[in-house]
Structures are given as C-alpha cells and as structure tokens.
C-alpha positions as CSV (number, residue, x, y, z in Angstrom):
1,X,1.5,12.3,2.2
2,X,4.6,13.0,0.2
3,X,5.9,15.5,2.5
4,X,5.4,13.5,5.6
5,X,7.7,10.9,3.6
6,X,10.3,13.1,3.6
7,X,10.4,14.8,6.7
8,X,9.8,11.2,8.8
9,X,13.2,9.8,6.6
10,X,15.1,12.8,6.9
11,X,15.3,12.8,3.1
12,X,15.0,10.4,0.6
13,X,18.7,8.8,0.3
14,X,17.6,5.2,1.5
15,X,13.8,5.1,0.8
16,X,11.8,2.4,-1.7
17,X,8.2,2.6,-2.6
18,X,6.4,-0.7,-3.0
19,X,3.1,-0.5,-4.3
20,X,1.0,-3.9,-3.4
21,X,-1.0,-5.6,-5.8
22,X,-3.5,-4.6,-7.2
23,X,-4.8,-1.2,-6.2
24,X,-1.7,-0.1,-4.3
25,X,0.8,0.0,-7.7
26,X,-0.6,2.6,-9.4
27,X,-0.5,4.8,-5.7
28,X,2.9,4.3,-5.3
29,X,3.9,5.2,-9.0
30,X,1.9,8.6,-8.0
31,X,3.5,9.0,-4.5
32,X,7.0,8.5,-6.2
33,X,5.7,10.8,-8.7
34,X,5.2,13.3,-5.8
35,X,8.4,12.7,-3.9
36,X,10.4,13.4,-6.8
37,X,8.6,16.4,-7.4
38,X,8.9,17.6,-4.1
39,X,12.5,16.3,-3.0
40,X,14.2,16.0,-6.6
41,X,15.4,12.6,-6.1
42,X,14.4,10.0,-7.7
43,X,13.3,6.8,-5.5
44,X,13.1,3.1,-6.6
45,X,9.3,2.2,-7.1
46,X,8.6,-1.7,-6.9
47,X,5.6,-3.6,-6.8
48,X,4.9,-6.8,-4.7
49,X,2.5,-9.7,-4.9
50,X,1.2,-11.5,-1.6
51,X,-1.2,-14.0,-2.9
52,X,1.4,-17.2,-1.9
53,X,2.0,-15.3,1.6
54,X,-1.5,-15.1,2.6
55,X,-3.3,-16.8,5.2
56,X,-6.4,-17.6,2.8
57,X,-4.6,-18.8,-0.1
58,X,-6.4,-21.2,-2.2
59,X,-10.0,-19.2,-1.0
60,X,-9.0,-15.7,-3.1
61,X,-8.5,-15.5,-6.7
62,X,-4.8,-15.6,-8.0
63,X,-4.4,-12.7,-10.7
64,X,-1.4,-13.7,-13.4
65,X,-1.1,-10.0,-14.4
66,X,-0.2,-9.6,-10.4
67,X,3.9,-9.4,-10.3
68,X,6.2,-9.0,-8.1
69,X,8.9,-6.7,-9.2
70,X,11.5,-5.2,-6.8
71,X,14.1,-3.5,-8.4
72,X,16.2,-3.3,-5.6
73,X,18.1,-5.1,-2.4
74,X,16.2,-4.1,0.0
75,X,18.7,-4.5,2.9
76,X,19.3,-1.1,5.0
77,X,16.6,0.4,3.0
78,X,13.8,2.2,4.6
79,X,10.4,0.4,2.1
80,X,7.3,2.6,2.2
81,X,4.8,0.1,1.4
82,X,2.0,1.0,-0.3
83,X,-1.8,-0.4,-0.2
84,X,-5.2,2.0,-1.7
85,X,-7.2,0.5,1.8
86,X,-6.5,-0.9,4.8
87,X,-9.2,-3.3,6.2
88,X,-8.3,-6.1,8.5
89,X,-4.4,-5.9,8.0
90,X,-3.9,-9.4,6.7
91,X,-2.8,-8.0,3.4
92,X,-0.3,-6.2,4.8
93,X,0.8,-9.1,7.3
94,X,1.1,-10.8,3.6
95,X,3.3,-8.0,2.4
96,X,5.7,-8.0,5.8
97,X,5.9,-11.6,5.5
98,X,6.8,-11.4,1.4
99,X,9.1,-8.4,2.0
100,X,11.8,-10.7,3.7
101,X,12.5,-12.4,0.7
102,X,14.2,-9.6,-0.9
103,X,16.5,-8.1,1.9
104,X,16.1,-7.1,5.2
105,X,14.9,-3.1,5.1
106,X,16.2,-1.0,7.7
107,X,12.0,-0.3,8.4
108,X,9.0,-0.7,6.7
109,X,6.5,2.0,6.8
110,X,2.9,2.0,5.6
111,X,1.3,3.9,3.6
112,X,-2.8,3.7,2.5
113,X,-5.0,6.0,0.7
114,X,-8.0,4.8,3.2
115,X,-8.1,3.4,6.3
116,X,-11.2,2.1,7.2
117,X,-10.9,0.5,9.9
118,X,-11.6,-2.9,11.0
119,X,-9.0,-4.4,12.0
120,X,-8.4,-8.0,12.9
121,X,-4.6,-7.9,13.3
122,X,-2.0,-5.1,15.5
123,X,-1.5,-3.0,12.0
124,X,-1.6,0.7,11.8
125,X,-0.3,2.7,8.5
126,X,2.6,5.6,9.3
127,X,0.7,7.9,6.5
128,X,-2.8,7.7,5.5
129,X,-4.6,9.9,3.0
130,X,-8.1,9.7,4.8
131,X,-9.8,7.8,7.2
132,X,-12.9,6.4,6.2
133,X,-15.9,4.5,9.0
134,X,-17.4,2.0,7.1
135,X,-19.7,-1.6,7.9
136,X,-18.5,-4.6,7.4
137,X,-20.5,-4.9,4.3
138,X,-19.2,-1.8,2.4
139,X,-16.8,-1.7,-0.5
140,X,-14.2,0.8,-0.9
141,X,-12.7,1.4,-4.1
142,X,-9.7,3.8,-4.7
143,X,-8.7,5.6,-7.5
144,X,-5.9,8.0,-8.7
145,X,-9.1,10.4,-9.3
146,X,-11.7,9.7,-6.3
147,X,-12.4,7.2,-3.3
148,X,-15.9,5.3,-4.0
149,X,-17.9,3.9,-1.3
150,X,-21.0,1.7,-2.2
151,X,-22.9,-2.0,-1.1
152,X,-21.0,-4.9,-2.3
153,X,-24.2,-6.2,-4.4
154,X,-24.3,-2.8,-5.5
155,X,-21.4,-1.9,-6.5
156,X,-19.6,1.3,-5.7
157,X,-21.8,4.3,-5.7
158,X,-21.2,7.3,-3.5
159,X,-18.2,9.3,-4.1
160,X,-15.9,10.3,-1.4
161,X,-13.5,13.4,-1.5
C-alpha cells in the first residue's frame, strides 16, 4: 500500500496520514512507518475523531481516550486517510466532513486495511490492503498482526491472512 502512496503523489512532498479513531491510528503510524522507509521522508501522521460529525451521534458510544490530533494545516496538502475497515462509508463521510475543520487539503485519499463491502453511501478507498465478502452480521477486526473475522455474539474467531 505504501508504494502505491508514493507513486499515485508523485512523491511524498505534500502528503499527511490521518489515522481515524479507533482502529485506523495505529494503521497509519505503520503506513507512515512504511513510507518513510520506503521514500526516506518523513510524513506528518495525525489522528482524527468523528464521533461529533456523525450521523448517529448520541446512538454510538463516545470514547474520551479518542482525540483528534492534527499536527498540521492541512490546506494544499494531499491527506491519506486512514480507517482498519470500510463498511457502509458513514465513518468516512464523518471524517470528510471533520477534515474541513483543519484546512482545505488539495485531496483526500482513502486508505483501509479491509474493505468489506456494504455500502450505504458513494465511498470507495484509493488503496485497500484486502477485500474481504462478509454478511451483514460479521465482525471484522484488524490488527497490526492479522485480520479476524467471526459472529458478533461470538466474537472474532477465524483468522484471515
């Protein structure tokens, strides 16, 4: 995914990775990681919290160790957005709408570790690390190690490589 980053910007000189709350921070630490590795630049990482932006606010839980922290102006920038998977796209609608509040980026490009399908808005990521078919009524659950995919009443149980 790292190398696609590169070679769709040309380079690194204007890019920002934002990692989104919860599971998508500890991707985007890793994908700046990778880029810097790759590249040899060093690229802003920032993370971003969408619970006030969403269109079910008040019916999700609001995590106080979930911060927004963009280190940045993002004006002219080029922010690869960051999420572990991408379901319906409201979370990402969130983000977009969030986003605006810190700058206005050149482009936002979107990045997810699973794509799974399912979608209930016109959202499609620019990189993704694996598409995944699941029901409705599967869980997905990302990690820096391994992509887990199990019932919701029981919990995450078959590993996915």
């Amino acid at each position: 995914m790292a190398h696609e980053v590169i070679e769709r910007n040309s380079g690194l000189d204007h890019v920002v990775v934002v990692g989104l709350q919860t599971g998508g921070v500890p991707l985007a630490g890793a994908l700046a990681d990778a880029l810097q590795s790759i590249d040899g630049t060093a690229v802003p990482v920032g993370t971003l919290d969408v619970a006030f932006h969403r269109d079910d606010f008040g019916l999700r839980p609001i995590m106080p160790e979930a911060v927004t922290d963009i280190p940045v102006d993002l004006t002219d920038r080029v922010v690869v957005l960051v999420d572990d998977v991408l379901f319906t796209g409201r979370t990402v609608r969130a983000a977009l709408d969030a986003l605006g509040s810190y700058g206005r980026p050149r482009a936002i490009q979107l990045a997810v570790m699973v794509d799974r399908g399912h979608r209930e808005l016109p959202i499609r990521p620019d990189f993704v690390g694996k598409n995944l078919p699941t029901r409705r009524d599967e869980v997905v659950e990302v990690t820096l190690d391994a992509v887990r995919l199990g019932e919701y009443e029981d919990a995450a149980d078959e590993v996915v490589r």
